[in-house]
mmCIF file of the C-alpha atoms, coordinates in Angstrom:
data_MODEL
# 
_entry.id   MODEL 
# 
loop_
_atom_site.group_PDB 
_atom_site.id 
_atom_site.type_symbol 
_atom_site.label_atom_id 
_atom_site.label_alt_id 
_atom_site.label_comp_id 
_atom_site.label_asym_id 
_atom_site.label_entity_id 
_atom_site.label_seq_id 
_atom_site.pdbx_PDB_ins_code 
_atom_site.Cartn_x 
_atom_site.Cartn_y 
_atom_site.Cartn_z 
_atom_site.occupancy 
_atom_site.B_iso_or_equiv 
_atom_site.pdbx_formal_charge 
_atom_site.auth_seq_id 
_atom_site.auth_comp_id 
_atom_site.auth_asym_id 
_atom_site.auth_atom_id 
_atom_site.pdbx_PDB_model_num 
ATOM 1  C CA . UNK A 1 1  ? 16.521  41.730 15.843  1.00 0.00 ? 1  UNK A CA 1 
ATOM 2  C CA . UNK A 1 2  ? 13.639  41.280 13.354  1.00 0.00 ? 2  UNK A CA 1 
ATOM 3  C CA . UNK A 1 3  ? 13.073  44.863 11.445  1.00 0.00 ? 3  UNK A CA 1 
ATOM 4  C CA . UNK A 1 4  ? 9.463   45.294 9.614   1.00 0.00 ? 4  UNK A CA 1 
ATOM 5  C CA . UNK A 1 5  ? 9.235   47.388 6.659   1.00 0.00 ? 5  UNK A CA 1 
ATOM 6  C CA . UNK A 1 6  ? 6.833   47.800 3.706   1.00 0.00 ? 6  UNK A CA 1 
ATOM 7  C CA . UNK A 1 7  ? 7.193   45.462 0.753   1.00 0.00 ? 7  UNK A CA 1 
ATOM 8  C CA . UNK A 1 8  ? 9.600   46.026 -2.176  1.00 0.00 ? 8  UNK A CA 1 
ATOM 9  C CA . UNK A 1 9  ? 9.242   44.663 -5.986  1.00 0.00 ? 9  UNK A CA 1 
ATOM 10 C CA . UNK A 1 10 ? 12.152  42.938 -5.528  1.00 0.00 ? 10 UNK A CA 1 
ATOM 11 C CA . UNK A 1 11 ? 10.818  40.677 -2.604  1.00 0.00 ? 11 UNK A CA 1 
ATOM 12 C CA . UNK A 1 12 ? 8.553   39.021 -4.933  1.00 0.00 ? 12 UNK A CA 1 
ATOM 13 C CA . UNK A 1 13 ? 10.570  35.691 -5.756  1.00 0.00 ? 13 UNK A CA 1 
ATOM 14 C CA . UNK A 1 14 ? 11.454  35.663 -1.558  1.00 0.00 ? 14 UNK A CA 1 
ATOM 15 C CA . UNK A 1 15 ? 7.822   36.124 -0.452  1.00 0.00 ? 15 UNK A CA 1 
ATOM 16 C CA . UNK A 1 16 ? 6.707   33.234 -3.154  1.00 0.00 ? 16 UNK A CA 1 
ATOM 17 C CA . UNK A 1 17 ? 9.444   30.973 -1.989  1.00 0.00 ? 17 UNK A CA 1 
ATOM 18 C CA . UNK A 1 18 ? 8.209   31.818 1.942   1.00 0.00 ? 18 UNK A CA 1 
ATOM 19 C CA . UNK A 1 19 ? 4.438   31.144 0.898   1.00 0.00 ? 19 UNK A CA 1 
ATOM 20 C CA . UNK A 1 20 ? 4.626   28.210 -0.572  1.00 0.00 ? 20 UNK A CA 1 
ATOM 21 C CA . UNK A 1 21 ? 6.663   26.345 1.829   1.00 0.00 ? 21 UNK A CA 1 
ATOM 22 C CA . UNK A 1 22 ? 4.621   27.718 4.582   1.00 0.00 ? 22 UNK A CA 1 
ATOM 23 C CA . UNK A 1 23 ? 1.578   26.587 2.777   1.00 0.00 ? 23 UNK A CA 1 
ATOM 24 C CA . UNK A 1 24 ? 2.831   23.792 1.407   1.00 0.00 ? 24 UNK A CA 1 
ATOM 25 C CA . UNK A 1 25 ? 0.373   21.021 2.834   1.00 0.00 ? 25 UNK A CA 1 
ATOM 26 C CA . UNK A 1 26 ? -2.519  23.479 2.175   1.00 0.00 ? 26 UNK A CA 1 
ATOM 27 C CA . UNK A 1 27 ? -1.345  23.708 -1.169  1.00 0.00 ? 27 UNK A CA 1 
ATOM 28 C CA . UNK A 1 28 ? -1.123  19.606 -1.606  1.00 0.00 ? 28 UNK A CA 1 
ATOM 29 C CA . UNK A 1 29 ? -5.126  20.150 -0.962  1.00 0.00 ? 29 UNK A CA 1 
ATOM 30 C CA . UNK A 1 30 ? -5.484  22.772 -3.293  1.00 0.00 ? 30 UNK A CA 1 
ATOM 31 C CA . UNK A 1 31 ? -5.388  26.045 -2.363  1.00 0.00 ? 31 UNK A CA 1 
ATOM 32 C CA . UNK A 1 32 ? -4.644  28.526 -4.820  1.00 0.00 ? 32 UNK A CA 1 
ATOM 33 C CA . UNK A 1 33 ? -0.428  29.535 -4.892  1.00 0.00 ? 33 UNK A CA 1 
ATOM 34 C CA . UNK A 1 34 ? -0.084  33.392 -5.060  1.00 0.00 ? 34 UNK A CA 1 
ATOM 35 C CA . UNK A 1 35 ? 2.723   33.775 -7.628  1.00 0.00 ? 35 UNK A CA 1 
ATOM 36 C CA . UNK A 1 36 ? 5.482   36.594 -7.556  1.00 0.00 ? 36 UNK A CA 1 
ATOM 37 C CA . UNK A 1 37 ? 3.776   38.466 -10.194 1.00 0.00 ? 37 UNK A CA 1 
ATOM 38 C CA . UNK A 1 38 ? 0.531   38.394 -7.909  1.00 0.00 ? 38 UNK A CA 1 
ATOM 39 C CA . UNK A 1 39 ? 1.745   39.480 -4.519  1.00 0.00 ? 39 UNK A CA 1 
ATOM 40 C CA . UNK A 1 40 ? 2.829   42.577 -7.215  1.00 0.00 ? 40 UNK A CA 1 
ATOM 41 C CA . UNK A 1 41 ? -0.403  42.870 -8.565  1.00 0.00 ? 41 UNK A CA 1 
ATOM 42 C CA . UNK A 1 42 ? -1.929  42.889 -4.705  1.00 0.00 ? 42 UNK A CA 1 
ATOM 43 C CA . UNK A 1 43 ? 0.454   45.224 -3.655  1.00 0.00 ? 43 UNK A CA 1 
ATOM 44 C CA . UNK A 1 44 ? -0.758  47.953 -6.124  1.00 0.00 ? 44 UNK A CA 1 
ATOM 45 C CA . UNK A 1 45 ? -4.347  47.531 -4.983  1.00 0.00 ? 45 UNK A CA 1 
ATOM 46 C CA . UNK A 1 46 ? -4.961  50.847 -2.349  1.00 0.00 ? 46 UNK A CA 1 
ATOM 47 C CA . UNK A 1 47 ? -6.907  48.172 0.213   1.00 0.00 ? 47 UNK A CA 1 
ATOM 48 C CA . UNK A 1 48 ? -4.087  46.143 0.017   1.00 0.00 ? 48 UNK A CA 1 
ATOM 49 C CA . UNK A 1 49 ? -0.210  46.359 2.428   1.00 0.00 ? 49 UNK A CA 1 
ATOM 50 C CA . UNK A 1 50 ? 2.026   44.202 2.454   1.00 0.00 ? 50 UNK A CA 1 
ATOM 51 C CA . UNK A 1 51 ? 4.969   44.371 5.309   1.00 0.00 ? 51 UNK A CA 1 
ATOM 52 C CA . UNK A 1 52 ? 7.975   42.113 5.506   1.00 0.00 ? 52 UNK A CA 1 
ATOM 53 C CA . UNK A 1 53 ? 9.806   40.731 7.795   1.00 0.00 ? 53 UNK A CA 1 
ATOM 54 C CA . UNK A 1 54 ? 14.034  40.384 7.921   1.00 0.00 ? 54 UNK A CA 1 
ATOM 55 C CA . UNK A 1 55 ? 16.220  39.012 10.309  1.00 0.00 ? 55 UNK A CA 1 
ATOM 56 C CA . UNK A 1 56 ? 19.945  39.907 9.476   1.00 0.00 ? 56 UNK A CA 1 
ATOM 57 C CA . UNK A 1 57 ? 19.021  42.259 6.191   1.00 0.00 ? 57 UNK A CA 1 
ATOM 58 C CA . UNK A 1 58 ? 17.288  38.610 5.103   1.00 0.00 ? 58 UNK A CA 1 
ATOM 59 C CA . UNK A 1 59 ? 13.555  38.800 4.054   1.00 0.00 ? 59 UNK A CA 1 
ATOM 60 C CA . UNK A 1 60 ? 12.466  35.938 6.601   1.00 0.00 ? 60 UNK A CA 1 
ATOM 61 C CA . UNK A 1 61 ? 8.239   36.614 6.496   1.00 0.00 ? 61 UNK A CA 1 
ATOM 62 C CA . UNK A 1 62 ? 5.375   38.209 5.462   1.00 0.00 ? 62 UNK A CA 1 
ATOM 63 C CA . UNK A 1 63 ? 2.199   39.950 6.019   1.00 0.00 ? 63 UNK A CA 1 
ATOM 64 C CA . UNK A 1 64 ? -0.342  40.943 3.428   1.00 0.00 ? 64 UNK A CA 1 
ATOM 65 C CA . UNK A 1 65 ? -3.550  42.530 5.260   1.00 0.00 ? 65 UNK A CA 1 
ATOM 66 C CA . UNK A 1 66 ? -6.765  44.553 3.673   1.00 0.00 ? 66 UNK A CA 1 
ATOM 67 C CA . UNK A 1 67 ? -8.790  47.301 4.645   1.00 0.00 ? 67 UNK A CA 1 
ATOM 68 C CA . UNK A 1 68 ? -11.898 48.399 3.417   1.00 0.00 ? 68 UNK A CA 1 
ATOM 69 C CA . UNK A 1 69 ? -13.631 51.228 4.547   1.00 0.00 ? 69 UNK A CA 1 
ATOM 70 C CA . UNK A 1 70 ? -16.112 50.303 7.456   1.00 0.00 ? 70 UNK A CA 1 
ATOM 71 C CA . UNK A 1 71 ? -15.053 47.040 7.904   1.00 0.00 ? 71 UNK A CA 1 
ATOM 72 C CA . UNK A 1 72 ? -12.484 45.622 10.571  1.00 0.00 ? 72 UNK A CA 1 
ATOM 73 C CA . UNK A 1 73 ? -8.541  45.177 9.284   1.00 0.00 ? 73 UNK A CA 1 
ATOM 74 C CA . UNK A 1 74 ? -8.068  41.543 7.522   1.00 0.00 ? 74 UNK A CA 1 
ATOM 75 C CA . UNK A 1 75 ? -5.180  39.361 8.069   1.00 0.00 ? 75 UNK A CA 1 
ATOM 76 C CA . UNK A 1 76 ? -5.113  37.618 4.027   1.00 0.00 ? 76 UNK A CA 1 
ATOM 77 C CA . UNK A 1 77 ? -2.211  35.351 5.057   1.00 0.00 ? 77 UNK A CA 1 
ATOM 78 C CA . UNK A 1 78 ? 1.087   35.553 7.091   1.00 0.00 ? 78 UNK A CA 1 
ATOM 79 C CA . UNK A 1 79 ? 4.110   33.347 6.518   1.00 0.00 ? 79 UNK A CA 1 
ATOM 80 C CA . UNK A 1 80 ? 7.841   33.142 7.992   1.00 0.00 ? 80 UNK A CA 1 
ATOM 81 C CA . UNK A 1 81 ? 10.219  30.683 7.050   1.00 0.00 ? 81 UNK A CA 1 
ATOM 82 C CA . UNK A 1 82 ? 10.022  27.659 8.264   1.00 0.00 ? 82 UNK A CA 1 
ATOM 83 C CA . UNK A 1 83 ? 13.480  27.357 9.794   1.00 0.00 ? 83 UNK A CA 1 
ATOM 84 C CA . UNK A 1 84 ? 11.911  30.320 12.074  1.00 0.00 ? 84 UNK A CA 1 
ATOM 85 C CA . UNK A 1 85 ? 8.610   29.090 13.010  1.00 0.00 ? 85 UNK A CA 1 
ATOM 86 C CA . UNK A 1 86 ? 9.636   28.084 16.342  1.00 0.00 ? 86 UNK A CA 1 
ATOM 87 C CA . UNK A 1 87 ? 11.878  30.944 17.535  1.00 0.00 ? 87 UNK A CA 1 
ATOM 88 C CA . UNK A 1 88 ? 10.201  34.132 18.546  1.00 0.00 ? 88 UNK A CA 1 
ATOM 89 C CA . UNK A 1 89 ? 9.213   35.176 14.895  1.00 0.00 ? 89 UNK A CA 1 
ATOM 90 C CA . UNK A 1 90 ? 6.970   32.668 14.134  1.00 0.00 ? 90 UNK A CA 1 
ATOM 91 C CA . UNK A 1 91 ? 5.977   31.210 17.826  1.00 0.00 ? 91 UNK A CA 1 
ATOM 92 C CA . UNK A 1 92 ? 2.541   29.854 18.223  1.00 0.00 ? 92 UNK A CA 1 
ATOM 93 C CA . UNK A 1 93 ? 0.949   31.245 21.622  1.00 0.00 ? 93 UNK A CA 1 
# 
C-alpha cells in the first residue's frame, strides 16, 4: 500500500534521482534540473510542501505544490518512478 507523508532532508538524493528520470526527455530540451540541495531550499519556503510517496518503506514519488494566499493550490511538478508509472501510483486516466 502506498503511504504519503511530508518530505524529509534525507529524501533529497531519492527525490533528485525520481525527477530527473521522470523528466528526463524534458530535460534533453532543457528544462531546468532541481538539484537535492534545491528541493531543500523549496522545502523551507512557507508557500512551499512537499509530500512523498513510498511503497514498501521505499520513497517511490513526489509532490511539491504552492500556495499563495488568494490564489488556487499549484501542482509545481509530480514524479514517481518510472518502474511505477503504469501500476496504480502513477496511472494516467
Amino acid at each position: 500500500m502506498v503511504k504519503i507523508r511530508v518530505f524529509r532532508e534525507e529524501d533529497t538524493a531519492t527525490l533528485e534521482a525520481i525527477y530527473r528520470e521522470a523528466f528526463q526527455d524534458e530535460i534533453k530540451r532543457g528544462m531546468e534540473i532541481v538539484t537535492a540541495r534545491e528541493f531543500i531550499e523549496f522545502s523551507k519556503r512557507p508557500e512551499v510542501k512537499i509530500f512523498v510517496a513510498e511503497l514498501d518503506d521505499q520513497v517511490v514519488g513526489y509532490v511539491m505544490i504552492s500556495e499563495r494566499r488568494g490564489l488556487p493550490l499549484r501542482v509545481n511538478t509530480i514524479a514517481v518512478k518510472k518502474n511505477l508509472e503504469e501500476g496504480a501510483l502513477g496511472r494516467n486516466y
